[in-house]
N, C-alpha and C positions, 0 to 999 in steps of 0.2 A: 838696449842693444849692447849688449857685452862683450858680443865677440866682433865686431865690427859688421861692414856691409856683408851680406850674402851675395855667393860668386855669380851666380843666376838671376837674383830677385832685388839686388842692391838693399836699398833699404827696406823692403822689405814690411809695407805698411797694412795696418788693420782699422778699420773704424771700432771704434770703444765701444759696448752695449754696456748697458746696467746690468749686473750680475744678476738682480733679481728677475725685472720684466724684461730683460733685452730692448728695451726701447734706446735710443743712441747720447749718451753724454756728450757729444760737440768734441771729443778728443782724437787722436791720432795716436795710436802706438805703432815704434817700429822695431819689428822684431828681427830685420836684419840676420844676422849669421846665429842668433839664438836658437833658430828650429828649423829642423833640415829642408822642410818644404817649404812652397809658395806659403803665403800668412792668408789665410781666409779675409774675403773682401770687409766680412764684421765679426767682430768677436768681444767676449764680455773679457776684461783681465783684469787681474787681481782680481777684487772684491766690492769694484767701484759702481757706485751707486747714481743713477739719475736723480737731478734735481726735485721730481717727483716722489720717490722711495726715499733721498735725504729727510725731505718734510715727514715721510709718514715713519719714518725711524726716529723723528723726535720724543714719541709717546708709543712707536711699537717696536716689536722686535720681530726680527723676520725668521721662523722657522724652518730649517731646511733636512730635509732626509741627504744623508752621510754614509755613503761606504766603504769600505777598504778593497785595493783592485793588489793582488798580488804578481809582484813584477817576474820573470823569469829569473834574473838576478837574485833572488833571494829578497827582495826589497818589495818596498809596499809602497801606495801612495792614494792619497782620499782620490774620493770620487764621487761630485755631485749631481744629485739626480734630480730630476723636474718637480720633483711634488715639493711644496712647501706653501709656509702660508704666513702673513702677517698677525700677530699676537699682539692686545694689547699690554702694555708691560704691566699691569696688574693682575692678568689674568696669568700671566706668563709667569711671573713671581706664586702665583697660588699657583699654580700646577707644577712649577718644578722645584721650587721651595728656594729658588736663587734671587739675588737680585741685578734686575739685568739693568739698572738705570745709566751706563757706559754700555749695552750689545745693541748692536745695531742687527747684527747674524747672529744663531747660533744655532752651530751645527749637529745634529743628532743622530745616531748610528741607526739602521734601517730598522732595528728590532724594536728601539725605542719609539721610532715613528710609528710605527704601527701602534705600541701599545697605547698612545695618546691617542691615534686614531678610536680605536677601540672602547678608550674608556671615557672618550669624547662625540660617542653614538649621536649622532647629530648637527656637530658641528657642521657650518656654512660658509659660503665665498659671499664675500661684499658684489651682486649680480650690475651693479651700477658701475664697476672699476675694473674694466678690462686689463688683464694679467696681471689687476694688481689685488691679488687674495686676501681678504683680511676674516680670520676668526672670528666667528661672531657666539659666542659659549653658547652651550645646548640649556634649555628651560632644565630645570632640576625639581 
């Protein structure tokens, strides 16, 4: 809350979601005089994660499709979208030839999403872990 209370909403409070599944982290942001409307009753902020997705970020990395939204202004700003998936960080190292053993996110521009989709004919959701998606590599 940077700019103090909001003249309408005072403080101006949100329940925390997990950035990934939306399920609730147990926090309270208040966003106060930061955004001009009322604060949605839940929302995901920043890029925090439930206790859940912490544990499954220890050995994956969470893949996420990434846009760019062009502002009137002249200015740009990401923008993410719903598809994404949990990686494990070996396979996630063999496919993008990085090492993610510090990414818990990482974020990838829609064309590139696609092209892993693509060249990833196959791939699956873990069907036991409700909105919590994990990669499972296609047979080769």
């Amino acid at each position: 809350m940077r700019h103090g209370p909001h003249p309408q909403h005072g403080l101006n409070p949100t329940k925390v979601q997990c950035f990934v599944c939306r399920y609730p982290t147990n926090e309270v942001f208040l966003y106060g005089n930061d955004i001009p409307e009322e604060a949605p009753s839940e929302s995901p902020v920043d890029f925090r994660l439930c206790v859940v997705c912490k544990e499954r970020a220890v050995d994956h990395t969470y893949l996420q499709e990434t846009g760019i939204v062009f502002l009137e202004d002249g200015g740009t700003r990401p923008e993410w979208f719903g598809d994404g998936v949990w990686i494990p960080k070996k396979e996630h190292d063999a496919i993008f030839g990085a090492d993610p053993t510090d990414c818990e996110l990482h974020f990838i521009e829609t064309a590139l999403w696609h092209t892993f989709k693509e060249e990833n004919v196959g791939f699956d959701y873990d069907p036991d872990r409700v909105d919590k998606k994990t990669f499972v590599a296609p047979q080769r």
